[in-house]
N, C-alpha and C positions, 0 to 999 in steps of 0.2 A: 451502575453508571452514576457518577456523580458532576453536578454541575453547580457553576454557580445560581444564586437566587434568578438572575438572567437568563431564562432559558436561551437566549439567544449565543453564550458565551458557555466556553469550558473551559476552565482552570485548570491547568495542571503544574504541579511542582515549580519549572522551572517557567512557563509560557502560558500562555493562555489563545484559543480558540476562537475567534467572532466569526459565526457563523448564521447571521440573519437572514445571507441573499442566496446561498449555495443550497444546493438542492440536497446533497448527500450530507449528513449532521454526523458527529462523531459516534459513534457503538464502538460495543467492546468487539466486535469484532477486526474491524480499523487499529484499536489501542494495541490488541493482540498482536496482529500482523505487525504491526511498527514497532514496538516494542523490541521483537524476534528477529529484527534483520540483522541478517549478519553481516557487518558492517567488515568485520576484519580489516583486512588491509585494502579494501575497498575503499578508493580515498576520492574519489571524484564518483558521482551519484548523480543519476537521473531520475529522478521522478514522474512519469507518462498519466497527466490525469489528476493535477495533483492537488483540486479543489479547494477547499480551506489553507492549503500546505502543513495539516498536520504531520503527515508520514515525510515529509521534507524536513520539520524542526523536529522531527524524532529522531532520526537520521543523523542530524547536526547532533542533537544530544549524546548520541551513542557514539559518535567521534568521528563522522565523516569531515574531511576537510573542507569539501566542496560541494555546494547541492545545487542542481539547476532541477526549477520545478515548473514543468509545462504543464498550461491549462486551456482547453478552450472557450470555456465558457468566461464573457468579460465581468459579469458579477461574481463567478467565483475567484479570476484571478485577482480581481480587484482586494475582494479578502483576503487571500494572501499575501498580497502586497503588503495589507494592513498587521496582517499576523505577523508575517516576517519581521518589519521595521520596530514591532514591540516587542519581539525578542532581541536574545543578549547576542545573538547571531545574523544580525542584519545584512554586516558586510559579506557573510558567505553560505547565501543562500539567494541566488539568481530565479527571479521569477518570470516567467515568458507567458505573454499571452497572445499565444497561438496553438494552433492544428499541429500534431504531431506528426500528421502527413507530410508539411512543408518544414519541418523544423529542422538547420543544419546544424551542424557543429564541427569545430576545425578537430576536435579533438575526441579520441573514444572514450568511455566512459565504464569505469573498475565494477560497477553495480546500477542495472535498472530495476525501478521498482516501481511498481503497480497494481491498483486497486480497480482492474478497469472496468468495463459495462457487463455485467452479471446475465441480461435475459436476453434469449433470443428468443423469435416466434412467440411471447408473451404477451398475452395484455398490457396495451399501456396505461399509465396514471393521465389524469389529467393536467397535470405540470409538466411544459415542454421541456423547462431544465431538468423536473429527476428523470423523464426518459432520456436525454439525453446521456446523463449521468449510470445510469441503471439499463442501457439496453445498448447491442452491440450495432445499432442500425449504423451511428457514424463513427464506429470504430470495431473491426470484425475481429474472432481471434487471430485469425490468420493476417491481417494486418499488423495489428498488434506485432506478433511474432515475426514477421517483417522488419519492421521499424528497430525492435530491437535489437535484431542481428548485426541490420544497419549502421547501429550506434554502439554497440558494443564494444569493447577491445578483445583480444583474444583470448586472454587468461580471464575476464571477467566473468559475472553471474549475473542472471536475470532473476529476480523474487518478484510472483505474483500471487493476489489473493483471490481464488474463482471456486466457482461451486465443485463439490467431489465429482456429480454427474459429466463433469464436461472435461476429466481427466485423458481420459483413452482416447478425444477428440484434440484435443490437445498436444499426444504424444505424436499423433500423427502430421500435425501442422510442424508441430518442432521439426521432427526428421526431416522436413521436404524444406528445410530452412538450417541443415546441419547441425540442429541443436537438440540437445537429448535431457529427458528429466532428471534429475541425480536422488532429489530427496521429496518426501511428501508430507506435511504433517497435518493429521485431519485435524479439523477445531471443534470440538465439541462443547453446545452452549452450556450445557447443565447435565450432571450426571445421570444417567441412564438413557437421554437422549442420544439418536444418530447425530452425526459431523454431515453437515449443509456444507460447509466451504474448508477448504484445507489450502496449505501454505506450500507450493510449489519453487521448489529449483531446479533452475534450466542450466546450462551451459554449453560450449560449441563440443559440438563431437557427434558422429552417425553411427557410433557403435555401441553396442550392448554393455552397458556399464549396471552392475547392480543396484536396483533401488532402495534407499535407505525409508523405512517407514513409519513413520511414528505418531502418536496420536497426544493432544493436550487439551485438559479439560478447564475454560476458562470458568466458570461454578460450579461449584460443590453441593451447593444449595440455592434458592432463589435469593440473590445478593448477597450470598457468599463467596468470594472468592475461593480457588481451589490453591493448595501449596504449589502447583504447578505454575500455572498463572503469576500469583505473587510474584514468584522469583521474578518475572518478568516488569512487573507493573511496579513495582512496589519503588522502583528510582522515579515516577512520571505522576502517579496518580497523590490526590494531598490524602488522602486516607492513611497511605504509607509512611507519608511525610513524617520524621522523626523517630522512626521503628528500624533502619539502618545501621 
């Protein structure tokens, strides 16, 4: 991980980060997942949860036309707010700060993406915003997967980032919501370790479609990146910067 002398700030290539008041801070695991979206012709983007707005100006980076980034917490949208406007993408990245429960839209949306709350039945921290952030109390998967159905278009993809455990929990909220996993990609922090969290794709449909499986190891070594990785990072992060 690299930051600026500020730990409160993260630079990257093209934007930068301020994240002093938001509970959930940037990791390579965040970088990974935003990095890896597949943007395709996914041109209108929602982002459910979407704290700093880093995966929102990743999104933009990677060619989304349009990004609406919903947040509840009012210190973390407030940061986004701030993130967006010093980006080179101001005018097209919408930031809302509200509950994704009540959140409308005239319009459905080509790709949702989401980093949402990680722990259930866990201990919580003593900061109300990272549990909020960090645990499914005020947003369940099963709502989650809701909400998304809700807002989706047809031909659209849902991308989320959630722990491997809570896969097969997951396939079964999708189905009972017409939406089925397509691909899975474990993340693994450092070579020879297990994958904690993997990169999940939804879309609408109740039938047996084969799973595509694949595994990426973001280090090679302790702060070494892996070739895998790279490919990914290497347009966002300044270590890259000029290697191109």
């Amino acid at each position: 991980m690299e930051r600026s002398n500020n730990m409160s700030v993260f630079t990257l290539q093209q934007f930068s980060i301020t994240q002093r008041h938001s509970a959930m801070k940037v990791c390579s695991d965040s970088l990974i997942f935003g990095a890896m979206t597949p943007i395709n012709n996914h041109r209108r983007v929602l982002d459910i949860g979407a704290g700093t707005g880093l995966l929102s100006l990743m999104c933009k980076q990677l060619g989304a036309q349009h990004v609406t980034a919903v947040e509840l917490t009012p210190q973390a949208a407030n940061e986004a707010i701030d993130n967006v406007a010093r980006s080179p993408w101001s005018n097209d990245i919408e930031v809302v700060a509200q509950d994704i429960l009540h959140y409308q839209s005239n319009e459905k949306f080509d790709l949702i993406i989401s980093n949402p709350p990680f722990f259930d039945n866990h201990l919580k921290n003593a900061n109300p915003l990272r549990n909020t952030a960090r645990h499914t109390d005020t947003l369940s998967y099963a709502t989650l997967l809701q909400r998304c159905s809700d807002l989706l278009s047809q031909d659209g993809l849902i991308y989320l980032l959630l722990p491997v455990q809570v896969v097969a929990h997951i396939a079964k909220i999708a189905c009972s919501h017409q939406l089925c996993i397509v691909k899975q990609v474990d993340i693994i922090g450092l070579t020879g370790k297990n994958a904690k969290v993997c990169c999940l794709h939804l879309v609408r449909g109740n039938h047996p479609i084969e799973l595509i499986k694949q595994e990426l190891t973001i280090y090679h070594s302790p702060g070494k990146y892996s070739k895998q990785s790279e490919i990914f990072l290497r347009h966002f992060l300044l270590r890259f910067a000029g290697k191109l």
